[in-house]
C-alpha positions as CSV (number, residue, x, y, z in Angstrom):
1,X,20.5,4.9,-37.0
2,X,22.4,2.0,-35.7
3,X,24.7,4.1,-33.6
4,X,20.9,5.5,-32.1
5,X,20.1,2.1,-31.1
6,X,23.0,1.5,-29.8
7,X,23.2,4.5,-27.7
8,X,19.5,4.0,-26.5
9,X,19.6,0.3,-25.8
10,X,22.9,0.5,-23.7
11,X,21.3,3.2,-22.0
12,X,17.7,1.5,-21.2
13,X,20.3,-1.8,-20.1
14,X,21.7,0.7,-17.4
15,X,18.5,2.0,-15.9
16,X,17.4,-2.1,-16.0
17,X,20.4,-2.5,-13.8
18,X,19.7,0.5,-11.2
19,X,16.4,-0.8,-11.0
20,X,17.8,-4.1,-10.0
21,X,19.6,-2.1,-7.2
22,X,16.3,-0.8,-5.9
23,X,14.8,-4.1,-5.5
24,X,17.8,-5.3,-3.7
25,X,17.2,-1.8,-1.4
26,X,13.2,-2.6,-1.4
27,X,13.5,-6.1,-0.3
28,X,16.3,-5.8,2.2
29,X,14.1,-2.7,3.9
30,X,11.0,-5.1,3.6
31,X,12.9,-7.8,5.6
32,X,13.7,-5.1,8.4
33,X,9.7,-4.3,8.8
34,X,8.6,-7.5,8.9
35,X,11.2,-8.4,11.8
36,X,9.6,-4.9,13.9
37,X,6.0,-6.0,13.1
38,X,7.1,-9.8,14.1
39,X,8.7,-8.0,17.3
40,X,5.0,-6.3,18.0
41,X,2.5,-7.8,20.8
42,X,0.1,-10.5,19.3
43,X,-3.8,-9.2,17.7
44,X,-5.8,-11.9,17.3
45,X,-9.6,-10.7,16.5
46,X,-12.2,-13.1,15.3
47,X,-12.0,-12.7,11.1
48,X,-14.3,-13.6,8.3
49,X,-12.7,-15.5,5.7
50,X,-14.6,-14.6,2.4
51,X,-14.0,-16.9,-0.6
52,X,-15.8,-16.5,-4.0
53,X,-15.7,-19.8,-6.0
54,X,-16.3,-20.6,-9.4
55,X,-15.5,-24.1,-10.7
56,X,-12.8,-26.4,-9.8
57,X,-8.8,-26.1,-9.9
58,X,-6.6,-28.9,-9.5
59,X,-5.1,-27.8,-6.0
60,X,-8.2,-25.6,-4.5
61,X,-8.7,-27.7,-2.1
62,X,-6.1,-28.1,-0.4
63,X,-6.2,-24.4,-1.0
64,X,-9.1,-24.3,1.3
65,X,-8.5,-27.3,3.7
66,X,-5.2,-25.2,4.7
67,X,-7.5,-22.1,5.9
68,X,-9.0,-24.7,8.3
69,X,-5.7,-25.7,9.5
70,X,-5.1,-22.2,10.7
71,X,-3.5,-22.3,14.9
72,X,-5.1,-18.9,15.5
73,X,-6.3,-17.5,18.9
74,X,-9.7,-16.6,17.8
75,X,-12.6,-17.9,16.0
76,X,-13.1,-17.7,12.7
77,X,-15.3,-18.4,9.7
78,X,-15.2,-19.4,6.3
79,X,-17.3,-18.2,4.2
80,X,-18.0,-19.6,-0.3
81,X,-20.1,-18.1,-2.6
82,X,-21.2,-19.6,-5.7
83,X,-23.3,-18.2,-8.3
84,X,-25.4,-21.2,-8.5
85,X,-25.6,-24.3,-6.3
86,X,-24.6,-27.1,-9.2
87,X,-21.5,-25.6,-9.5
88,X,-18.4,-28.1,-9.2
89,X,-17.1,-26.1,-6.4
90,X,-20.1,-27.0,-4.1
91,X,-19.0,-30.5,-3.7
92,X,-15.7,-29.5,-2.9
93,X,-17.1,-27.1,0.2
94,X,-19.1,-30.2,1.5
95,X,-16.2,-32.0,1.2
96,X,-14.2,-29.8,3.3
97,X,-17.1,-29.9,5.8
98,X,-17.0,-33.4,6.5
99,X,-13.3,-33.3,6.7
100,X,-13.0,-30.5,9.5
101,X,-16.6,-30.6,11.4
102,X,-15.0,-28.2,13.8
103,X,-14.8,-25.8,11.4
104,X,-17.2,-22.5,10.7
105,X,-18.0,-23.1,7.0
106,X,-21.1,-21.0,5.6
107,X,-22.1,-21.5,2.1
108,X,-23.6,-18.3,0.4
109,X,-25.8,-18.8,-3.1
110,X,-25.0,-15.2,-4.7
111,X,-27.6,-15.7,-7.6
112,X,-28.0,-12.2,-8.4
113,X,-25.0,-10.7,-10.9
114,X,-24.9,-6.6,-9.7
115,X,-22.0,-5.9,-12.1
116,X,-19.7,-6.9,-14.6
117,X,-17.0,-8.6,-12.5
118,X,-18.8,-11.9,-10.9
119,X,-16.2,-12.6,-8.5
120,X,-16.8,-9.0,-7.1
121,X,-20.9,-9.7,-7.5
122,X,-20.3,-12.6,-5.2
123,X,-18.4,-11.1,-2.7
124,X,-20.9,-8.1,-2.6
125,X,-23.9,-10.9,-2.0
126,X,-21.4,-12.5,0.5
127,X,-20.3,-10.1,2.9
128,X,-23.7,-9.4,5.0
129,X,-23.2,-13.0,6.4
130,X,-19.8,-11.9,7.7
131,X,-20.3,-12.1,11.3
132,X,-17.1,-10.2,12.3
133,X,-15.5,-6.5,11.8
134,X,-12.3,-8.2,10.2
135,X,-12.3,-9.9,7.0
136,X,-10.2,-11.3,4.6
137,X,-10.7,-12.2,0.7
138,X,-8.2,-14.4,-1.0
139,X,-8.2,-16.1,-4.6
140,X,-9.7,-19.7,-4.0
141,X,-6.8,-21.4,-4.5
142,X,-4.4,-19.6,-2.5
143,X,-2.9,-22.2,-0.1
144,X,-1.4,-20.4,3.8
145,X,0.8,-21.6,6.1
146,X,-1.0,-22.7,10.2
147,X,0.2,-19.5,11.1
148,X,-1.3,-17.6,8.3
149,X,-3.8,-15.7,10.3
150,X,-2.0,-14.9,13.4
151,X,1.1,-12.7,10.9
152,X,-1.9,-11.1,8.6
153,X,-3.6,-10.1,11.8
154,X,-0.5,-9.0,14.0
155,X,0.1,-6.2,11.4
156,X,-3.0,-4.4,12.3
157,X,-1.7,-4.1,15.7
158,X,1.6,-2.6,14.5
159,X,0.2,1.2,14.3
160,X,3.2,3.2,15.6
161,X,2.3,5.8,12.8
162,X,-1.1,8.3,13.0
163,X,-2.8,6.4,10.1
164,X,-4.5,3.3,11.4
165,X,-4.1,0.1,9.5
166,X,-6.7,-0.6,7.1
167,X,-5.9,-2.9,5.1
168,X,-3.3,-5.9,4.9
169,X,-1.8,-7.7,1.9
170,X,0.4,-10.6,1.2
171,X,3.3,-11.6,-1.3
172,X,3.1,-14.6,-2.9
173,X,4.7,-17.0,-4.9
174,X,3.2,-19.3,-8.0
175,X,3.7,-23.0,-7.7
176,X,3.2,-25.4,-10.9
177,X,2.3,-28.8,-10.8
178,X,4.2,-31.4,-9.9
179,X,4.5,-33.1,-13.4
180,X,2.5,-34.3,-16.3
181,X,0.2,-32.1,-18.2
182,X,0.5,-29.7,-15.0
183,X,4.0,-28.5,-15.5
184,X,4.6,-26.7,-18.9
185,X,7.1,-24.2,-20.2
186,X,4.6,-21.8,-20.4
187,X,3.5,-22.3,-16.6
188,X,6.7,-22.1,-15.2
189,X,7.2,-19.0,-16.8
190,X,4.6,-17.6,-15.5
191,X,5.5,-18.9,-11.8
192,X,9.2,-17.8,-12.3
193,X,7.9,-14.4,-13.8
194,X,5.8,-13.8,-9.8
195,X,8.4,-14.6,-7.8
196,X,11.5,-12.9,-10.1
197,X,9.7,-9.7,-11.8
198,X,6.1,-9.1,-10.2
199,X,7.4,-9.2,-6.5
200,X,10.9,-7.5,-7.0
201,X,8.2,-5.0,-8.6
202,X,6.3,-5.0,-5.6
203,X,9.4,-4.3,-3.0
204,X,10.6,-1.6,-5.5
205,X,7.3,0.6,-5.5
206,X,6.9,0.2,-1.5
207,X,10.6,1.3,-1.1
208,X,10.1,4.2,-3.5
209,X,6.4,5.0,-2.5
210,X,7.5,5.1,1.7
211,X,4.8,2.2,1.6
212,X,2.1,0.2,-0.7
213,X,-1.2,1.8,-2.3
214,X,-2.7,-1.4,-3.8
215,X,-3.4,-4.7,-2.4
216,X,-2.8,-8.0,-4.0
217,X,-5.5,-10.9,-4.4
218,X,-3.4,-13.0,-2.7
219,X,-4.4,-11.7,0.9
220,X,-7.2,-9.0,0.7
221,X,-7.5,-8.4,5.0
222,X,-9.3,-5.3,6.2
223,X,-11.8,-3.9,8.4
224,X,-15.2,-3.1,7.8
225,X,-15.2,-0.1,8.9
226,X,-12.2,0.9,6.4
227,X,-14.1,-0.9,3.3
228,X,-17.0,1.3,3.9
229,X,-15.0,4.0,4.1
230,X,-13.1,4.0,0.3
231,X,-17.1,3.1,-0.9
232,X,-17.8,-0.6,0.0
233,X,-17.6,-3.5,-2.5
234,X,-20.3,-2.1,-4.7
235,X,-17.8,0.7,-5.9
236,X,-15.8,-2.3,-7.9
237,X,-18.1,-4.3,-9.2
238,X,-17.1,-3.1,-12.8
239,X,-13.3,-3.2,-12.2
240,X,-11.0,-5.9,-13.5
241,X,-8.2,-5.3,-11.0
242,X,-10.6,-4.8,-7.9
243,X,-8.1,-6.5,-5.7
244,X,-5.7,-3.1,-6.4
245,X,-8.4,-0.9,-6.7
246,X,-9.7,-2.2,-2.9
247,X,-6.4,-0.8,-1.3
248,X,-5.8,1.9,-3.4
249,X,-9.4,3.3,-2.1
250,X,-8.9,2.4,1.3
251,X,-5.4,4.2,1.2
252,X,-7.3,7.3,-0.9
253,X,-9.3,7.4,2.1
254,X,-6.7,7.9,5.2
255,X,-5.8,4.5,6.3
256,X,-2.5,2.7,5.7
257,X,-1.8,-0.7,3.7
258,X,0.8,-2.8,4.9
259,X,2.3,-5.9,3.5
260,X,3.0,-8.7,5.9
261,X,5.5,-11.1,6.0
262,X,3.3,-14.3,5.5
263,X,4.4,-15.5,1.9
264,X,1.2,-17.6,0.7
265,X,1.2,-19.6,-2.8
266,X,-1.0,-19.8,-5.7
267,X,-1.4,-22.4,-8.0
268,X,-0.3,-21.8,-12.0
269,X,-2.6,-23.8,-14.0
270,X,-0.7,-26.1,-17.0
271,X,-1.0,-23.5,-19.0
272,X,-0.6,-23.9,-23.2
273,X,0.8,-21.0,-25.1
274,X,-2.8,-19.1,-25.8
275,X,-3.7,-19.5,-22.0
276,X,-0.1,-18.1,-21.0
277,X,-0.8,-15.4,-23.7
278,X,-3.9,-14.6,-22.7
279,X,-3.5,-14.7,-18.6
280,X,-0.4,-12.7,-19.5
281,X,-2.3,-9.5,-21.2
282,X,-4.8,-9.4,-18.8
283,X,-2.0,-8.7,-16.0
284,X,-0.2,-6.3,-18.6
285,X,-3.3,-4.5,-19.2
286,X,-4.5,-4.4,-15.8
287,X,-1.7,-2.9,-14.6
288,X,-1.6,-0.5,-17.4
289,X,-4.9,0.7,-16.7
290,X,-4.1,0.7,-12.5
291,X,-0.8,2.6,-12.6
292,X,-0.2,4.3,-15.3
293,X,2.8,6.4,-15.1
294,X,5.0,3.9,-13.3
295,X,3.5,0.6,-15.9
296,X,5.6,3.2,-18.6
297,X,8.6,3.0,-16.2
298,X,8.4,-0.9,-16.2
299,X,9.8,-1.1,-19.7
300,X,13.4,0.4,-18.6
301,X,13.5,-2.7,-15.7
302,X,14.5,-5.1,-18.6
303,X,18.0,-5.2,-18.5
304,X,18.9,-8.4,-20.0
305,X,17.2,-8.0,-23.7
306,X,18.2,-4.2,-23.9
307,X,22.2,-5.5,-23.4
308,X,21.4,-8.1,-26.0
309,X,19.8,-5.7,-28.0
310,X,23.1,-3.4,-27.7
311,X,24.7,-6.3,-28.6
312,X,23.4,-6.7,-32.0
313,X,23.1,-2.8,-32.7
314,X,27.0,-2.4,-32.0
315,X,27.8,-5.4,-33.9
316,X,29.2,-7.3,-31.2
317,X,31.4,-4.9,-29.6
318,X,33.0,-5.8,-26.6
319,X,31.7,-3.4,-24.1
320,X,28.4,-4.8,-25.0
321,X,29.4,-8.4,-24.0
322,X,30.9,-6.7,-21.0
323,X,27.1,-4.9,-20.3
324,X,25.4,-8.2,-20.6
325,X,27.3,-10.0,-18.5
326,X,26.8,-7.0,-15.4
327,X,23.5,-7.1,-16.3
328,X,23.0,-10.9,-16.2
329,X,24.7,-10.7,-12.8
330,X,22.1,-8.2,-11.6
331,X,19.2,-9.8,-13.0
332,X,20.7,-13.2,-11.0
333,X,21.0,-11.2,-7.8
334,X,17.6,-10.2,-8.0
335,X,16.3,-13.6,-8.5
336,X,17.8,-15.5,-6.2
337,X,17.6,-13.0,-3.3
338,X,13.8,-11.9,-3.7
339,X,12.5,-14.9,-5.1
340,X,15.0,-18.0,-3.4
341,X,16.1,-16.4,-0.1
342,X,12.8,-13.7,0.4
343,X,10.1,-16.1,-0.7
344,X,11.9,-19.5,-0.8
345,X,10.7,-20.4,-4.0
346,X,12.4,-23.7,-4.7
347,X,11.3,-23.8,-7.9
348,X,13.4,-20.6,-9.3
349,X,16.8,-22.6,-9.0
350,X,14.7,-25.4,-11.0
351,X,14.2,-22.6,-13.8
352,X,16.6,-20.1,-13.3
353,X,18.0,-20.9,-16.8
354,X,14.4,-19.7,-18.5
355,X,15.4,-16.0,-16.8
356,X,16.3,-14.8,-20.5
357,X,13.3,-16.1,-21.7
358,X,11.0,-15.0,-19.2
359,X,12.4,-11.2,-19.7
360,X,11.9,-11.6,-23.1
361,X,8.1,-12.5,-23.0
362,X,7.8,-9.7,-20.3
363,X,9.4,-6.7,-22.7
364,X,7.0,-8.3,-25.7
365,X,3.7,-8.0,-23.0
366,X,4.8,-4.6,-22.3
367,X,5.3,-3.6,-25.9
368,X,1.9,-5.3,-26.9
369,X,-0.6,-4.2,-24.1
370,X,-0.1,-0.4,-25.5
371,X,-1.7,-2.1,-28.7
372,X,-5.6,-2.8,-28.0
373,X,-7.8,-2.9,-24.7
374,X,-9.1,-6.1,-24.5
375,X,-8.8,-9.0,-22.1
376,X,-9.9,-12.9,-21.5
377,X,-10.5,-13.5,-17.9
378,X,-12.0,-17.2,-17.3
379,X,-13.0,-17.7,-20.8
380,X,-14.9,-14.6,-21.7
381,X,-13.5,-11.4,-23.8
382,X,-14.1,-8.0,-22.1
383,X,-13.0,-4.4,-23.1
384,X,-11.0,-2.6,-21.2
385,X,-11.5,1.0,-20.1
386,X,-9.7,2.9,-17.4
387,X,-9.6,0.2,-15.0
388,X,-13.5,-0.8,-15.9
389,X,-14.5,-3.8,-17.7
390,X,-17.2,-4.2,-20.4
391,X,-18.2,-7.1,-22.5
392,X,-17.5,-7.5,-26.1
């Protein structure tokens, strides 16, 4: 039995470390698009900002007051919806309109709840006051750079291929708080876990897939006309992961998704162990339900515990020290290159140390999310079914 092990978790440690190779490969051909699309004439239409609120986080607004920042050669508009007008986040939009009076700020009251998901409810209720054919939905408190606009945009105008561009998306990085009750062990890992795992993860599938099926809630940018086509926002309203489901329709239905080079940054709350836990297994199980086959492959990318694994099934044999060690290396490499010199993520030098950690937690969510189908998303339990969600 222990020679099984052995054999098995040496092995799994080996495919961990060619699928550290293929992120390497995936990011390195990533950089090479993004410097042809960069190369490609400037499209700059007018775009429709769509931003579905609910509540207040720490940094949203200067989450939002960097949308009104943007040097872009068009107009533009932002759009919030709120279920209700008394909630928090109201204040914060009238804030932003006093700050930037030059700004195109609508506020939409969605008060009607046409499905399960409410974020997707809103942006249903929201998108008739869209006045223009591109639009872009993004979490509410993703913060852009000025530019943000101008690099999501330029990628529609990219088309050298016979599939128009229908929809853009965006990596991202997660950035905690600056100290106090903001900055946990449990938020960092999280942040370190997006810039190290979820976007290597990213880069590998678009090397291996000749190109992205999904998008990311980071950067949701499309066209109308290509939203209409995969069945319009109604089609999602029961869907956890409608920000996947969005660009895997519009792909289904003949259009290409690209992802730009405009890196963009959410904010990780100061989570405690039971929020990590719980934001956690919502992602797992998400992404269990959205991608089945390859979510099974994402338990050989572990490399790190499956050497120390071999380690304590060979009883400390030295080849096994020898394993970790190449895969420690590997795991390093991947880090430093995707999430320090791709998406210049200061903070994975601050926590590069918790790598060992982080891959532990990530092998444990895997394991677990085969174990039950249900999920906490902003306080409330659902059941998951095939991508759908239901309350408990």
């Amino acid at each position: 039995m222990a020679t099984g092990i052995e054999a098995l978790a040496a092995l799994l440690a080996v495919a961990g470390m060619a699928y550290m190779v293929l992120a390497l490969w995936g990011a390195r051909d990533f950089v090479r698009a993004v410097r042809r699309t960069r190369q490609a004439a400037e499209f700059a239409p007018p775009v429709s900002l769509l931003k579905p609120l609910k509540g207040v986080d720490p940094r949203m607004y200067a989450g939002l007051a960097s949308h009104c920042r943007q040097v872009y050669g068009a107009p533009f508009e932002l759009i919030f919806g709120v279920h209700r007008l008394d909630d928090p986040a109201v204040a914060e939009v009238e804030r932003l309109r006093a700050d930037f009076p030059e700004a195109a700020i609508k506020l939409v009251e969605c008060g009607l709840r046409v499905g399960t998901s409410g974020k997707v409810s809103n942006l249903v209720q929201m998108l008739p006051h869209a006045s223009y054919e591109h639009i872009i939905v993004n979490d509410s408190d993703i913060c852009v750079h000025e530019n943000y606009l101008t690099g999501v945009m330029r990628c529609f105008h990219a088309d050298t291929e016979e599939k128009p561009v229908g929809m853009v998306t965006a990596p991202y990085l997660g950035r905690t708080g600056s100290g106090g009750r903001e900055i946990t062990v449990w938020a960092r890992l999280e942040a370190l876990g997006i810039s190290t795992d979820f976007m290597p993860g990213v880069l590998t599938a678009r090397k291996l897939e000749g190109g992205i099926r999904f998008g990311m809630g980071s950067t949701l940018a499309m066209t109308r006309t290509a939203l209409a086509a995969a069945g319009g926002l109604e089609s999602l309203v029961e869907y956890l992961a409608d920000d996947y489901e969005m660009g895997k329709r519009i792909s289904h239905a003949g259009y290409r998704v690209e992802l730009c080079g405009e890196i963009v940054e959410t904010t990780v709350p100061g989570y405690d162990l039971k929020g990590f836990w719980d934001h956690q297994m919502r992602w797992a199980r998400s992404t269990r339900d959205s991608r089945k086959l390859g979510y099974i492959g994402l338990g050989l990318t572990y490399c790190v515990p499956w050497a120390l694994l071999a380690i304590l099934a060979s009883g400390g044999a030295l080849w096994s020290f020898t394993l970790l060690v190449i895969a420690s290396l590997a795991r390093i490499s991947v880090a430093l290159t995707i999430g320090v010199g791709l998406l210049r993520d200061d903070q994975v030098l601050r926590d590069l140390w918790l790598l060992p950690l982080r891959d532990g937690f990530g092998l444990l969510f895997w394991v677990w999310s085969f174990a039950g189908d249900t999920v906490v998303w902003r306080g409330e339990e659902f059941r998951l079914q095939d991508g759908k969600i239901t309350r408990v």
